[in-house]
C-alpha positions as a Python dict, from the first residue, in 0.01 Angstrom:
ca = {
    (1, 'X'): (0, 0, 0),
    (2, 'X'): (-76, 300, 234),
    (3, 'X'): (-61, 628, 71),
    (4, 'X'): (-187, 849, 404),
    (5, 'X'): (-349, 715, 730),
    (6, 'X'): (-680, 838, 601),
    (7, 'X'): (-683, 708, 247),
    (8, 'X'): (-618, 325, 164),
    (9, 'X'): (-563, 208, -174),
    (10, 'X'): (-632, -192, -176),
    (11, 'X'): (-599, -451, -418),
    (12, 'X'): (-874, -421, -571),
    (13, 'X'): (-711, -170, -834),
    (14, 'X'): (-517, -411, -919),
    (15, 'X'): (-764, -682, -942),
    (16, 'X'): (-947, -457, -1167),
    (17, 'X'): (-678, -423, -1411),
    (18, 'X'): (-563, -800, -1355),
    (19, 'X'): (-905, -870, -1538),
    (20, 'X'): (-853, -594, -1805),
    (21, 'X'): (-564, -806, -1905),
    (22, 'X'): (-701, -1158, -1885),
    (23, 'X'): (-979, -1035, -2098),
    (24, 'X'): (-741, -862, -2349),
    (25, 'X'): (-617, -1198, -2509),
    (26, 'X'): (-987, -1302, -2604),
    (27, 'X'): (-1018, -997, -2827),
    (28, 'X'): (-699, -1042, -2999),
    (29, 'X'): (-893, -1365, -3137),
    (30, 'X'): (-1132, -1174, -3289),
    (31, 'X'): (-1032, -1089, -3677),
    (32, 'X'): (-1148, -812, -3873),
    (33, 'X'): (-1378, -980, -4153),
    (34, 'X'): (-1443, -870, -4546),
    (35, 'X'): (-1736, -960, -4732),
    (36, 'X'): (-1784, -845, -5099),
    (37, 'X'): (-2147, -976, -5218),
    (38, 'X'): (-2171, -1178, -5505),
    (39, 'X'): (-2310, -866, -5716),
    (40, 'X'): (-1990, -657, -5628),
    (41, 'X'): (-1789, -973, -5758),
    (42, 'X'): (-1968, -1039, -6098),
    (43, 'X'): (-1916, -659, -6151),
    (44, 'X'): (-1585, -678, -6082),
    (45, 'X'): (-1421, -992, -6316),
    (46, 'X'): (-1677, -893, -6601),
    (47, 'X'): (-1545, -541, -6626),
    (48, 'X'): (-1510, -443, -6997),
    (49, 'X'): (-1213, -191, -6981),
    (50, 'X'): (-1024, -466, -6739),
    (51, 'X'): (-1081, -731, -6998),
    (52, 'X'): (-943, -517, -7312),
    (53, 'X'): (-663, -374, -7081),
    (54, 'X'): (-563, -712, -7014),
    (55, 'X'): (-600, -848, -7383),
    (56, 'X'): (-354, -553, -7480),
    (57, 'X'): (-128, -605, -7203),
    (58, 'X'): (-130, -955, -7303),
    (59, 'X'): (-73, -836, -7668),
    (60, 'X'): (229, -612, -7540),
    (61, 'X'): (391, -898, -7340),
    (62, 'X'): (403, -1155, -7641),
    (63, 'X'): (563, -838, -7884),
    (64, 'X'): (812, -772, -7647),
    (65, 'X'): (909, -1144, -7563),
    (66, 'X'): (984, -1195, -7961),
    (67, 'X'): (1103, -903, -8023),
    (68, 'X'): (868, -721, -8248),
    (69, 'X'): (767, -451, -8041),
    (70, 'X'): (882, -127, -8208),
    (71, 'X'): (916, 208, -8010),
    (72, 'X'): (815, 514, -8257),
    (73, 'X'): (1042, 752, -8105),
    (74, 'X'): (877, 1029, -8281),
    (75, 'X'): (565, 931, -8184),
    (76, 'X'): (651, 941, -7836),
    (77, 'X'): (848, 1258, -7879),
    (78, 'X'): (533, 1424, -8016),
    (79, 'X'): (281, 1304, -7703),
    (80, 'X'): (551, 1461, -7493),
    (81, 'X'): (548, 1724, -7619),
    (82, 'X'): (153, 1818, -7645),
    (83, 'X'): (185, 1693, -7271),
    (84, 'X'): (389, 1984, -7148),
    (85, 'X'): (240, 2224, -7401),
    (86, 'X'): (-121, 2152, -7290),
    (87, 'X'): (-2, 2160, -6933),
    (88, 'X'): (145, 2513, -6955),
}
C-alpha cells in the first residue's frame, strides 16, 4: 500500500500486529489466582461472633419452622422509635 511516492508503508505493520494477536490467546490462559494462608483461614471459621450469630440464626430458623416465634409488636414499636428519635 503506497500512501505518497516518497513514503512506503510495508507489511511489516501488519506483521507486527499479526503477532500482537497470535500472542493475545496465550494470555487469556493465564487466570487470576487467590491464596488466603492458612492463618487467615483458622481466623476466619473460628470467629466467635460468626459462631454465636449462626447458633442464633439457627435458633431463629427452628422457632419460625414450628411456629413459636412470637413478634413483640411493642417491642419493636419502641426500638423504632428510639431509632428515629436518636437519629434526629
Amino acid at each position: 500500500m503506497e500512501i505518497n511516492p516518497y513514503r512506503r508503508v510495508g507489511n511489516h505493520m501488519y506483521q507486527k500486529q499479526a503477532e500482537k494477536m497470535e500472542a493475545l490467546p496465550k494470555k487469556a490462559l493465564k487466570r487470576d489466582q487467590l491464596q488466603i494462608s492458612t492463618e487467615a483461614l483458622k481466623l476466619q471459621q473460628t470467629n466467635p461472633l460468626v459462631t454465636e450469630r449462626q447458633v442464633r440464626v439457627n435458633e431463629l430458623k427452628k422457632q419460625v419452622e414450628s411456629g413459636e416465634y412470637k413478634v413483640n409488636p411493642e417491642k419493636v414499636a419502641q426500638a423504632f422509635y428510639d431509632y428515629w428519635n436518636d437519629k434526629f
